[in-house]
C-alpha positions as CSV (number, residue, x, y, z in Angstrom):
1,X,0.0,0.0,0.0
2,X,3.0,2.2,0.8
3,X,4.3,1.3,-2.4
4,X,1.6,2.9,-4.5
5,X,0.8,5.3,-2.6
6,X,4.6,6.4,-3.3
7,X,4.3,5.8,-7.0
8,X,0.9,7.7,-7.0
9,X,2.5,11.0,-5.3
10,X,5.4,11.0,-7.9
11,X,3.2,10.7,-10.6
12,X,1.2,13.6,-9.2
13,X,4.5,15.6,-8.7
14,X,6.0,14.9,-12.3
15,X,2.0,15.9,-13.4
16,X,2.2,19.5,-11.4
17,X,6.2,20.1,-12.9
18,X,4.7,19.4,-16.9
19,X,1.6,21.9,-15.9
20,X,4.2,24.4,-14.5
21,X,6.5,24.5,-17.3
22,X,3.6,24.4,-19.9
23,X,2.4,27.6,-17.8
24,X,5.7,28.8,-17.9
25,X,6.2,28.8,-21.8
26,X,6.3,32.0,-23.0
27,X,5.9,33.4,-27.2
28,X,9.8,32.8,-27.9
29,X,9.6,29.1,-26.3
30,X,7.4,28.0,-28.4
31,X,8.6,29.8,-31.4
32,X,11.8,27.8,-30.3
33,X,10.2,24.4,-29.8
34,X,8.6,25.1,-33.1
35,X,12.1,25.5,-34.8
36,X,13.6,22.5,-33.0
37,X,11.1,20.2,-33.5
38,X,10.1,20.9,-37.3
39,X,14.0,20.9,-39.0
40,X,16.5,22.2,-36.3
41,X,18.1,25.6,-36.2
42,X,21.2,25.0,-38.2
43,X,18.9,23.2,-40.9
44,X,17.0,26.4,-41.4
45,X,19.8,28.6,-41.3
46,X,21.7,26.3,-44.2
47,X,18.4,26.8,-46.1
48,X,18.7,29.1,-48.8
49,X,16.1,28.0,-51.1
50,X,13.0,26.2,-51.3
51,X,10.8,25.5,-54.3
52,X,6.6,23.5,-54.0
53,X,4.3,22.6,-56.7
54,X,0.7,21.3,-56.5
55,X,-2.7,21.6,-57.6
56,X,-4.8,24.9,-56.4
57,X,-9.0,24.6,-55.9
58,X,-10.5,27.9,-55.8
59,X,-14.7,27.6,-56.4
60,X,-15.6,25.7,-59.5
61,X,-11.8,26.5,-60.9
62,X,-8.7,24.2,-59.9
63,X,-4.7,25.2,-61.5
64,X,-1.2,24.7,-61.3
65,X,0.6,26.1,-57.9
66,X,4.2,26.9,-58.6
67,X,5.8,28.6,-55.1
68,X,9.9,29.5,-55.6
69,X,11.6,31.6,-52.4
70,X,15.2,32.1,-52.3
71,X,16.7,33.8,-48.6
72,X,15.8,36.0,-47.4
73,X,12.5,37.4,-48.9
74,X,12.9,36.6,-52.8
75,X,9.6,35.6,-54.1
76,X,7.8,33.8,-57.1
77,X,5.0,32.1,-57.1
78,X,2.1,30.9,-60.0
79,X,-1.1,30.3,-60.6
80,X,-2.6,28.6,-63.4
81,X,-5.2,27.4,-65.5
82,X,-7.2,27.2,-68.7
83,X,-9.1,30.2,-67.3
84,X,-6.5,32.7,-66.7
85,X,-3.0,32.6,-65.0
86,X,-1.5,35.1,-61.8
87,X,1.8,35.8,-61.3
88,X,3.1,37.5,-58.2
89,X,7.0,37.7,-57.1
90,X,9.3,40.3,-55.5
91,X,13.5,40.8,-56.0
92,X,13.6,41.4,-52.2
93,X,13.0,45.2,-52.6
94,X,10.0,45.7,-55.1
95,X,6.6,43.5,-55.3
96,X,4.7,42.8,-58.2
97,X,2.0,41.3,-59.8
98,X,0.5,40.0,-63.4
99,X,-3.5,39.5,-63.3
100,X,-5.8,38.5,-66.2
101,X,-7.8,41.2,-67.9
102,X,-5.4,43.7,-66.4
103,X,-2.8,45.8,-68.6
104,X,0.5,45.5,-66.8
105,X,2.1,45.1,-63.6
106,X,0.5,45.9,-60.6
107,X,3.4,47.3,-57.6
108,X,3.4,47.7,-54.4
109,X,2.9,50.8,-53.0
110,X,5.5,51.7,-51.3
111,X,3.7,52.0,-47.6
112,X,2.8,48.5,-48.0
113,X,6.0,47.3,-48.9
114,X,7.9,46.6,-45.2
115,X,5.3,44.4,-44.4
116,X,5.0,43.0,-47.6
117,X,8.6,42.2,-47.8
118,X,8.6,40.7,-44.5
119,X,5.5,38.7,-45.1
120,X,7.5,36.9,-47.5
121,X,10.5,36.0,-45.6
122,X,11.2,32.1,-46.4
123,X,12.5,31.9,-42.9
124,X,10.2,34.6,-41.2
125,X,10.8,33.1,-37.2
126,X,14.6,33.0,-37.4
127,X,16.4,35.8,-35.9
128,X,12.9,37.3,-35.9
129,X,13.8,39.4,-32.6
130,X,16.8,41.0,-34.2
131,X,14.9,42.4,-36.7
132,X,12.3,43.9,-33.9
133,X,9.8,41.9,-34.2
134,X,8.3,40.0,-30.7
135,X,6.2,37.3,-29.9
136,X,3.8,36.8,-27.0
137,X,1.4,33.5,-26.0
138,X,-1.4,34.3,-25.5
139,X,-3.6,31.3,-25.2
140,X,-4.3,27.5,-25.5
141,X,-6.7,26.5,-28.0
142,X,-8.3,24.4,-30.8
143,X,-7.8,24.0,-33.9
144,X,-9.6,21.2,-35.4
145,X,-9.4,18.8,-32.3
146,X,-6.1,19.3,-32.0
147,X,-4.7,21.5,-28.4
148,X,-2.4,24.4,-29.3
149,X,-0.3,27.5,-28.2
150,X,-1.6,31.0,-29.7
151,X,1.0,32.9,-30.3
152,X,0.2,36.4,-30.8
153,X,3.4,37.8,-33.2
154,X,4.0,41.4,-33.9
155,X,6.0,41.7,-36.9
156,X,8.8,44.4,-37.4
157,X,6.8,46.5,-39.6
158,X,3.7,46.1,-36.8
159,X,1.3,44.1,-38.4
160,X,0.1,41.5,-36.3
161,X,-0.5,37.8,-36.6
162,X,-1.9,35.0,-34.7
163,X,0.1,31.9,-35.1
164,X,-1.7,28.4,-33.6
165,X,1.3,25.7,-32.6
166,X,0.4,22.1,-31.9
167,X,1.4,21.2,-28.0
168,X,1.9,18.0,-29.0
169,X,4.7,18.6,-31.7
170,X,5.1,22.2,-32.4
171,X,3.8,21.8,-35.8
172,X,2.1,25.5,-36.9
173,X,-1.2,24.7,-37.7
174,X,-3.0,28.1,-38.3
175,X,-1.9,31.4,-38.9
176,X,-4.6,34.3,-38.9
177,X,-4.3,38.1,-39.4
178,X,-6.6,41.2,-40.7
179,X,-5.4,39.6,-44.4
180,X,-7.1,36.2,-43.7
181,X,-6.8,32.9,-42.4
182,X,-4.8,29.9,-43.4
183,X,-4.5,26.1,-42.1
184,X,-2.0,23.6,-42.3
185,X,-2.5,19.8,-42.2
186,X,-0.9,16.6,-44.1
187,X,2.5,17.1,-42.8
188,X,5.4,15.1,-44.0
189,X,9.2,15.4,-43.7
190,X,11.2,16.4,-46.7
191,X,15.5,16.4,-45.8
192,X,15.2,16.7,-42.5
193,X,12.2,19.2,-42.1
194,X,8.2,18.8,-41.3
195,X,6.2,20.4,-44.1
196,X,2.6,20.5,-44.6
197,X,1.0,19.4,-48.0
198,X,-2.4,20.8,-47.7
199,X,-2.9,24.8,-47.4
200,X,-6.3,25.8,-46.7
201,X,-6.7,29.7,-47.3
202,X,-9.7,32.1,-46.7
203,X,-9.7,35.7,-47.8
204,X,-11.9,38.2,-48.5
205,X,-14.5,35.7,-49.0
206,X,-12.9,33.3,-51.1
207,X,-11.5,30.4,-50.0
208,X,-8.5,28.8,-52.0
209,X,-7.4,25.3,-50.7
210,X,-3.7,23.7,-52.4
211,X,-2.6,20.4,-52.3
212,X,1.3,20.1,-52.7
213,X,2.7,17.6,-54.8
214,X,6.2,18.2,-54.4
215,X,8.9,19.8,-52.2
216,X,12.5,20.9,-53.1
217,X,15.1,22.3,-50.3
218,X,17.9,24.0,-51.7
219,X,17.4,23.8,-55.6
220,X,19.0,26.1,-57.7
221,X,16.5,28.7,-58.7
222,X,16.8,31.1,-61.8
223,X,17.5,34.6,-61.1
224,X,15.2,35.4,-63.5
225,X,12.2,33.9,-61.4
226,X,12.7,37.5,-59.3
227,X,13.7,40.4,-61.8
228,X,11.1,43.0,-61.8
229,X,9.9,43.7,-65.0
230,X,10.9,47.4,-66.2
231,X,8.6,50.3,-65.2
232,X,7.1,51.2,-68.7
233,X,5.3,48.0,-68.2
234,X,3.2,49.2,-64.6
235,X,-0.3,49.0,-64.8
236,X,-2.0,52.2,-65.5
237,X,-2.4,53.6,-62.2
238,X,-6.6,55.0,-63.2
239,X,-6.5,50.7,-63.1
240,X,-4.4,50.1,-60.3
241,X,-7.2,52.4,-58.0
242,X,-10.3,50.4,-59.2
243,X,-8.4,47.3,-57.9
244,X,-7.7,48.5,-54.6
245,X,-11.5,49.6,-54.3
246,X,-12.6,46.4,-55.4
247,X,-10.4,44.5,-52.7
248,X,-11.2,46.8,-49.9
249,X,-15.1,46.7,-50.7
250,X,-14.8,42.8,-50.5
251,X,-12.9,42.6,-47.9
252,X,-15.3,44.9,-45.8
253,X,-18.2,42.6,-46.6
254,X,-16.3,39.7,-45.7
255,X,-15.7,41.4,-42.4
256,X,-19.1,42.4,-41.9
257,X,-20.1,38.7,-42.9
258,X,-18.0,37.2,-40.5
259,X,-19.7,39.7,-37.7
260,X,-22.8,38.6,-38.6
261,X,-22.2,34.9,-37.7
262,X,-20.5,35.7,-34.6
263,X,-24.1,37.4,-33.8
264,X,-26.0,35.0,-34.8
265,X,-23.8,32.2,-33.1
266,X,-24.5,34.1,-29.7
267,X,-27.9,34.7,-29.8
């Protein structure tokens, strides 16, 4: 009787010590943890360049998703299909992008473009703090079943997004912000690092889900993939302001949409 009641009170104690240090974890802990546990810190630092391709379902409308990043923030990436084909990619210093039906190049303007830039970091959570940008937990939640840290991480240029880890491995599951919301499931490992293989992202009302087929670490990427195209081919900028409008009025009913719900889910 001694005997258990011994083994019961050091199970209780090693119980209390796993609920201390879980209350103990703080933002950078689990940014950490997520960074140990998904590839290993030297791993992501020796990663230069990373290229996916897959299939993209948006609606009634499915294409070809082509996704090239080179360190730090060099950026391509492709949609297409028989409908139409986008094109968005930055050199690290300007961002642009090709639409259907629109004459030109659209460019950043250049207010958006520090948090643009740094929204399209390959390796956004390495040295994250030397650049200024902090990370605080705030929570533990759901996210489909599963129990996970909210992270709540304030980027350099001040934008803020909420980043849902998985307690049991670290893998980042969700990621929301005032631009949308995106989930990641079907992870695998590819050379040494946990990737997911299905992207689940809702925007403005549309919701655009990609399956990934393949994953490259390291390949050798044309610099061509990333060299802004010359200015006498912008978009006229008459064009570039009915864009905007259009993105801001749907993104405002989305928003309103969304409040709806949450009113209707209360009452």
């Amino acid at each position: 009787m001694r005997k258990l009641l011994t083994v019961w009170i050091a199970m209780v104690f090693v119980l209390s010590l796993s609920v201390v240090s879980s209350a103990q974890m703080t933002g950078d802990d689990v940014i950490q943890k997520y960074l140990e546990n998904t590839g290993g810190m030297e791993n992501y630092k020796n990663m230069e360049s990373m290229k996916m391709e897959g299939k993209a379902f948006f609606g009634q409308m499915s294409g070809d998703f082509v996704l090239a990043q080179e360190a730090p923030n060099k950026h391509f990436m492709k949609w297409t299909s028989d409908q139409f084909e986008v094109e968005v990619a930055s050199d690290g210093e300007q961002i642009w992008s090709k639409y259907p039906m629109v004459p030109g190049y659209i460019f950043a303007e250049e207010e958006d473009l520090p948090k643009q830039l740094e929204g399209m970091m390959m390796n956004p959570y390495l040295d994250y703090k030397e650049r200024g940008a902090r990370a605080e937990l705030v929570s533990e939640e759901k996210v489909k079943g599963q129990d996970a840290y909210n992270v709540r991480y304030i980027q350099a240029a001040g934008d803020t997004i909420n980043l849902y880890f998985s307690k049991a491995n670290f893998n980042l599951l969700r990621q929301s912000s005032g631009e949308g919301d995106q989930l990641f499931e079907k992870f695998k490992e590819v050379d040494g690092f946990t990737m997911p293989y299905k992207m689940t992202s809702s925007q403005g009302g549309q919701r655009i889900m990609t399956i990934i087929r393949s994953i490259e670490i390291n390949p050798d990427l044309a610099d061509s993939l990333f060299v802004a195209p010359p200015d006498s081919l912008r978009a006229p900028q008459e064009v570039v302001d009915q864009l905007k409008a259009q993105q801001e009025a749907a993104q405002k009913a989305a928003e309103e949409e969304a409040e709806s719900s949450d009113e209707g889910t209360k009452e």
